[in-house]
C-alpha positions in Angstrom: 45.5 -37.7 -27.6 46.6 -41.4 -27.5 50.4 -41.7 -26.6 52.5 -44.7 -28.4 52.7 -46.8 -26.2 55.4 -49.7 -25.5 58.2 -51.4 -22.7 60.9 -50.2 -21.9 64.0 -51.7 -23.8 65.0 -54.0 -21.2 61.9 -55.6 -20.7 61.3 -56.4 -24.8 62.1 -59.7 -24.7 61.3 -61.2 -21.1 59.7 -64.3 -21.9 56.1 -64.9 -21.4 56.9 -67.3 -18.4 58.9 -64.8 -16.7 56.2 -62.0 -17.4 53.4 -64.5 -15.7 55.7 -65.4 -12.8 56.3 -61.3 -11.8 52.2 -61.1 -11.7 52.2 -63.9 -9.3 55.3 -62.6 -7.1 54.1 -60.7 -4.0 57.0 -58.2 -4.2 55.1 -55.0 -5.1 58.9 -53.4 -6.5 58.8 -56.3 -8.9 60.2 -54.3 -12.5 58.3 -56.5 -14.1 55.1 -56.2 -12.6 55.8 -52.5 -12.2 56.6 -52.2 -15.8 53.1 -54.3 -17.1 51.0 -51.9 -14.5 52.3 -49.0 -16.6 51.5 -50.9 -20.2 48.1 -51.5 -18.7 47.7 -48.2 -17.5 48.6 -46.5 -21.2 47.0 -48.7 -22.9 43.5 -47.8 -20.6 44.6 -44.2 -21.2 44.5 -44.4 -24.6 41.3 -46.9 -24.8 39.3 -43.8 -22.7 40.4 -41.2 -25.0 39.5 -43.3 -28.1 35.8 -43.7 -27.0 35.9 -40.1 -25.7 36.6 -39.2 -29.6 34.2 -41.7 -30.9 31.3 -41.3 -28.6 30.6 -45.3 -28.3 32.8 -47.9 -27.1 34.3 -49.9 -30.5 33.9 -53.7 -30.8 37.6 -54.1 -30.7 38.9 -53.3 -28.3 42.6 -53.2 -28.7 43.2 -53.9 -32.2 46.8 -53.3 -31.9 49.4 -56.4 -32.5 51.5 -57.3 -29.6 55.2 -57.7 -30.6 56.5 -58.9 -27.4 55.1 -60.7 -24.8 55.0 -58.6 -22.1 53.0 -56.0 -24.4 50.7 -59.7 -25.4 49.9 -60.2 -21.6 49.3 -56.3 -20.8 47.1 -56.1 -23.7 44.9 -59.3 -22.7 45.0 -57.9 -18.8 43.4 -54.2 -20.5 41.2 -56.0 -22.3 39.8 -58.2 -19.5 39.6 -55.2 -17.3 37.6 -53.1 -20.0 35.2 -56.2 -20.6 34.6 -56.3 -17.3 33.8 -52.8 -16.2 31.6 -52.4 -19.3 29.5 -55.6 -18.3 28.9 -54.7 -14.8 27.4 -51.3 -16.1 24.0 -50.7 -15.0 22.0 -49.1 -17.8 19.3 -46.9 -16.3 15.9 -48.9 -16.5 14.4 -46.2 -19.3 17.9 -47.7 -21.4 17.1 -50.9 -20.8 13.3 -51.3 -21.9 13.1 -52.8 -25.2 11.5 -50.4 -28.2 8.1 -51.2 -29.7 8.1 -52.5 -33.7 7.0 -49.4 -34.3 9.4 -47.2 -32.4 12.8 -49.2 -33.9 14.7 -47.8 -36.4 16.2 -50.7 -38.3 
């Protein structure tokens, strides 16, 4: 079941400079960075079990509106990983042979 997912109070209204600059500080106990790992890892959490129900990955992905911009950033990040990991999937060659006129269904 997909959890609601969204930062912690104090990190609401971080601006989206400060958000960028935590993903480029090598301090692994950054909050920041800590606290965008955790949006992205919800967010993926709840992407898995949405195709899990469907049965098909959707076109869109993460149709949900940021309202901050840490949630904007973590979103993007989820998104870039899922587009990612879907295009370097290797359909099996039977998959990936194209169907004759005849066999197609539309």
């Amino acid at each position: 079941m997909s959890e609601i997912v969204e930062p912690k109070p104090q990190f609401c209204y971080v601006t989206k400079d400060a958000v960028l600059a935590a993903l480029d500080d090598p301090d692994p106990a950054n909050p920041i960075a800590i606290e965008i790992a955790g949006l992205v890892t919800a967010y993926t959490s709840n992407f898995q079990d949405h195709v899990k129900r469907l049965g098909y990955i959707p076109a869109d992905l993460l149709r949900v509106q940021p309202r901050w911009p840490i949630e904007a950033i973590a979103m993007s990040l989820t998104t870039e990983a899922i587009r990612e990991t879907v295009a370097q999937t290797v359909l099996p060659a039977s998959a990936a042979k194209p169907l004759a006129n005849k066999e197609r269904k539309c």
